[in-house]
N, C-alpha and C positions, 0 to 999 in steps of 0.2 A: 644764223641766230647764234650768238654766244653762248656758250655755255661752260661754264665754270665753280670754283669751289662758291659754296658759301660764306662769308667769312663773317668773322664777330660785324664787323660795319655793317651787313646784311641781316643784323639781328631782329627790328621791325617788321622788312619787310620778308623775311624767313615764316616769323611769329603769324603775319597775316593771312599766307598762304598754309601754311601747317592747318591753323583753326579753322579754314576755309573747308580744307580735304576732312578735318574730323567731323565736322556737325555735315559738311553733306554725304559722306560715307564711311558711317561710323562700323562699319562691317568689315573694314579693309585696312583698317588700324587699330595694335594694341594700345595705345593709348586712346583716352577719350576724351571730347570736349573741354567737359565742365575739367577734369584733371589739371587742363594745359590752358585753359584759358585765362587764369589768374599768375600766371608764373612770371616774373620781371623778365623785362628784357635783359636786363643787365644777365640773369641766370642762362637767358638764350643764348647771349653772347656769349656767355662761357664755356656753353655744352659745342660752340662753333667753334671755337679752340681750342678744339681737344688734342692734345701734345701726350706722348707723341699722335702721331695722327692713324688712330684706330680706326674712328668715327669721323668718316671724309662724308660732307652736305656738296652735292653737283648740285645744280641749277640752270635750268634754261633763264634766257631774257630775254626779253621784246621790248625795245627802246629801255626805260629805264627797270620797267614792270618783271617782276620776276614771275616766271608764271608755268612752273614744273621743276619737279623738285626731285632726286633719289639719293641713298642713302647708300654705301658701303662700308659694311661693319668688319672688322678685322678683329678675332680675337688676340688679347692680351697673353694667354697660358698657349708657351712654347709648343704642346703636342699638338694646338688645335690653330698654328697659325698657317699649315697649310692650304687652309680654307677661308674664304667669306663668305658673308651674307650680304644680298640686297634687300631691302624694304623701305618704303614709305614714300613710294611711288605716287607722285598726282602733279595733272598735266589739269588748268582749268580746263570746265567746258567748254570755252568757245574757241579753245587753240585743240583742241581733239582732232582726229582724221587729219590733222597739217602734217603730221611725221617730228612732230616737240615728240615725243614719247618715244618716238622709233630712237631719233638722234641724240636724246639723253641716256638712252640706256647702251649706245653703240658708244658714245664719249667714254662712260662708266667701264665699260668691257673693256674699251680701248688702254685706259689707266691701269685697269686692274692686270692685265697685261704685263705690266711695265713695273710691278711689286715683288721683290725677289723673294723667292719660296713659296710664292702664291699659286698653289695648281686649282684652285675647284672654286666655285658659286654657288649657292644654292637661297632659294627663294622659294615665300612661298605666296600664292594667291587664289584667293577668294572665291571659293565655287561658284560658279553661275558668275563670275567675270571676264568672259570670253573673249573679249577686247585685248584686256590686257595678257590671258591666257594666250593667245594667238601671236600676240607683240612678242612675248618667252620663246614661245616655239619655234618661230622665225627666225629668233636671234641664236636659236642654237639649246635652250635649256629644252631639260630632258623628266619628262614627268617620273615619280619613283614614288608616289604615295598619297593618299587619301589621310589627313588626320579631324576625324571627325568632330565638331561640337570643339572649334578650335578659340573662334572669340564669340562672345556674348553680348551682346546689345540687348537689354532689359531680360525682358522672357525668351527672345529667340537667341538659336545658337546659329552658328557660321561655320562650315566647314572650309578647311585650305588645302589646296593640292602640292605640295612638296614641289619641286621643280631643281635639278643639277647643272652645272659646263663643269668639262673639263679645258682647265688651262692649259692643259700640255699638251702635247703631240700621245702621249701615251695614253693607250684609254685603260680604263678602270677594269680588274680582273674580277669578278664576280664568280664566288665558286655556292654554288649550288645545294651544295651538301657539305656539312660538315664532318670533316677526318677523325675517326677516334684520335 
């Protein structure tokens, strides 16, 4: 299965897929529907362009059909580009349990890899999403955190679980107490 950037020319069928993943699991993105439903393509296209390229869109495909989507955010501000974030993760339903999810997020790892000064990952997902919880854990992410009442959908709240890799060979020094 190919899997690749997103690019502005995939801005339709990006747009299709995105509003797919919000209205059926609006618990699992900080964006919402109704927000992204009315935005131009042309505006899609633009956000797929992002230069330099902070904001890289992977993609799985099946024949022409795009059909799972993730997100590697790289911050802009020098002291925080040792690290990224993944989010906005969705694999349709009917490609689920095929390993599209497993093989998108081992592509994404694989690149992120390959980004110089890049040491860490960190993600976070959706309590009571076990699926995808267990797809992290697999791949090596490391739980560090409960943040409670994190997205809201109407009345209800949503908690997310924090999740880390380390990209390096070096692991992370964690001191316990702190030194006067």
């Amino acid at each position: 299965m190919p899997i690749r950037l997103i690019v502005p020319t995939d801005a339709a069928s990006y747009q299709a897929l995105r509003l797919r993943a919000l209205r059926e699991h609006p618990e699992a993105f900080l964006a919402s529907y109704d927000e992204e439903a009315d935005t131009p393509i042309e505006e899609i296209a633009q956000r797929l362009a992002s230069t330099p390229p902070d904001i890289l869109h992977f993609g799985a495909w099946h024949d022409e059909a795009l059909i799972g989507m993730l997100v590697l955010l790289r911050p802009k501000r020098i002291k925080a580009r040792h690290k990224a974030s993944l989010g906005g993760m969705y694999v349709v339903p009917e490609e689920r349990r095929s390993g599209v999810g497993r093989q998108l997020l081992e592509h994404v790892l694989s690149h992120a890899q390959t980004l110089s000064g890049l040491e860490a990952l960190t993600l976070a997902v959706t309590v009571g999403n076990e699926a995808a919880r267990q797809l992290y854990l697999k791949a090596g992410f490391v739980p560090y955190g409960i943040e409670p009442r994190f997205i809201r959908v109407g009345p209800d709240y949503h908690d997310v679980e924090w999740m880390y890799q380390s990209l390096t060979t070096h692991p992370v020094e964690r001191k316990d107490e702190i030194e006067p």
